[in-house]
N, C-alpha and C positions, 0 to 999 in steps of 0.2 A: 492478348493485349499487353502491351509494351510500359510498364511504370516510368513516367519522366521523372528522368534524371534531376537531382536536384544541382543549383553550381558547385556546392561542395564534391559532391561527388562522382566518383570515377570507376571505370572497370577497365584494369589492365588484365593484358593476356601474354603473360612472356613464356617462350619459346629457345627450349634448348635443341636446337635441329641436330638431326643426322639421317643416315640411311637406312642404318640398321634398327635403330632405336629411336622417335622423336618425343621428347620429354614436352609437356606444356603443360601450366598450369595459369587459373583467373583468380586475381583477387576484387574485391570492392572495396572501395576505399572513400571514406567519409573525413571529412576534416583531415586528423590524426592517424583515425584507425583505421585497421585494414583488415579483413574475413577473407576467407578462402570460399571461393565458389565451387571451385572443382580442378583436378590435377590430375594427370594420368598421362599413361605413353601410345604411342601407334606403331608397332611392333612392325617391322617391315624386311626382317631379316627369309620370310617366307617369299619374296619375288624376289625372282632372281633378273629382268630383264630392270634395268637402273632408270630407264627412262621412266616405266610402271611405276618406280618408287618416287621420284620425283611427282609424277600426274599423285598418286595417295597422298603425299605430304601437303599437296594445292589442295587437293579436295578436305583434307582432315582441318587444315586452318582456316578455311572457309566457314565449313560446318562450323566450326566453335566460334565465328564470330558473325555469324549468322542465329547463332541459340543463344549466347550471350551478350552479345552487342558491345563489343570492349570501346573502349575510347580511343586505345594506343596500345602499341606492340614492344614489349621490350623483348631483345632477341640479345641470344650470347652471337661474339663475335668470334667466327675460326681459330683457334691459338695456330702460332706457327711452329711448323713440328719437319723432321727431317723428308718425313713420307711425302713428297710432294702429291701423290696420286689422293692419296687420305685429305689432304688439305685442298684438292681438285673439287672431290666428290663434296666434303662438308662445305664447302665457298657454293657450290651449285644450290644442296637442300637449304641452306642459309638463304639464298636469293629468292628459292621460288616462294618460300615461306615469305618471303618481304614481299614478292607480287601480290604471292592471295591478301596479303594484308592491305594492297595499295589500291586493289580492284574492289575492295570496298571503302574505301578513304579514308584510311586509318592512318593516324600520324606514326612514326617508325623511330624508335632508338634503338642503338646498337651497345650493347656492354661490354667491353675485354674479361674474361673468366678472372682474371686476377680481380677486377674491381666487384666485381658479383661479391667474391667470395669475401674479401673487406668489409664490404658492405652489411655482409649478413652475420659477420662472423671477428671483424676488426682484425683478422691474418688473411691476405692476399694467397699463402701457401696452404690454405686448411684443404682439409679431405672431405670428399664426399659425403660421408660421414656425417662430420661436423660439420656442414651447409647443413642436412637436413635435421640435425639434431637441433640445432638454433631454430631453427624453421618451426621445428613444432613447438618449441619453447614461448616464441614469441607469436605465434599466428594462434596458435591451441588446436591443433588438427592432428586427427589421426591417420596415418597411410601407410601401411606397409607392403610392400611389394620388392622383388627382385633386385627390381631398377631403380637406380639412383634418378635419373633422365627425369622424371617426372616435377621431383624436389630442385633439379637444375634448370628445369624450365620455373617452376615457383620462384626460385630463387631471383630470375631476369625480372619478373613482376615487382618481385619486393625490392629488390635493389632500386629500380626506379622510382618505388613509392617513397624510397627511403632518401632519394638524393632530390627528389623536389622539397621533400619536407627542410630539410639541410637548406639548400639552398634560398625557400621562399623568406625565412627570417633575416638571411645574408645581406636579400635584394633590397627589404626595406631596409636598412640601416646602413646602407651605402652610400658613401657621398664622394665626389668628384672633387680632386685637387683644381683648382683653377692659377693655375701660375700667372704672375705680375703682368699687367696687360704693355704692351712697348707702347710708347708715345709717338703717336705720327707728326711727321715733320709737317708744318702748314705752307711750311715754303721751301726751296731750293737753298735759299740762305740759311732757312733753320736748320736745315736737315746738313748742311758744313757744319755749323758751330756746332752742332751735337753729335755730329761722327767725322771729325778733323782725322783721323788715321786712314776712312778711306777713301780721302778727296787728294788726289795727287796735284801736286802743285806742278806749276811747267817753269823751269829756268829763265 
């Protein structure tokens, strides 16, 4: 049985794709705060046929948003790098990971690794490292393993939780400049006498 959701509340699942390694982790997120549900990797360096690894990656982000029921997907976006084949293969596990997410209608953001790491960390250049050392600082979770992937898919969650927070206080106290409204001319005559430079006179 499924607990309804309150409005405050949310379950992001962000996803750091690859072939080799696919890092995901879910947060829940209430008002302000936010818990780790679960984070881990889907090791994929054991198939060697690419297509096979793509079909795992659909089937592995299914599965978790099918056991967890996220709201929305924050995913890292490919960095661009010289290996153009590297940036082939991760732009593909990126995609299919956005279908599994869209064949169950799940809204989809995209993050650049630079804004991730700002975000969790306020230096756009931090290390791996330091993504997941903040992570545990501020979430309070324990995880160790191998892989970083896992903490850079948490990362894509919390960056998102962390830039609507940002933003929702922005929206309300936003106001719109209105510039000086122009006076319509009520006639052909008024409209000469109140712009004589571009009515050309005839000799």
């Amino acid at each position: 049985m499924i607990t309804p959701k309150t409005t405050a509340e949310r379950i992001i699942l962000g996803i750091d794709p690859g072939t080799t390694v696919m890092g995901y982790g879910i947060i829940q997120t209430t008002g302000k705060k936010a818990v780790v549900l679960t984070l881990g990797v889907l090791k994929l360096d054991k198939y060697e046929d690419y297509a096979l690894k793509l079909k795992k990656i659909f089937e592995r982000t299914v599965g978790l948003i099918d056991e967890f029921h996220p709201d929305e997907l924050a995913i890292e976006a490919p960095f661009f790098g010289k290996n153009v084949q590297s940036m082939l293969k991760l732009g593909r596990a990126q995609g299919v990971a956005i279908a599994a997410a869209m064949s169950r209608e799940l809204s989809v953001v995209e993050y650049a690794p630079k804004k991730i790491k700002k975000a969790i960390t306020g230096n756009g250049n931090a290390s791996k490292e330091q993504v997941a050392n903040s992570l545990r600082q501020q979430l309070k979770f324990e995880y160790e393993d191998q892989y970083f992937d896992a903490t850079d898919g948490l990362a894509a969650a919390y960056c998102h939780f962390c830039q609507n927070q940002i933003l929702i206080p922005d929206s309300d106290k936003k106001t719109k400049l209105k510039l000086p409204a122009k006076k319509k001319a009520s006639s052909w005559e008024a409209f000469v006498n109140q712009n004589p430079s571009k009515v050309k006179k005839k000799s």
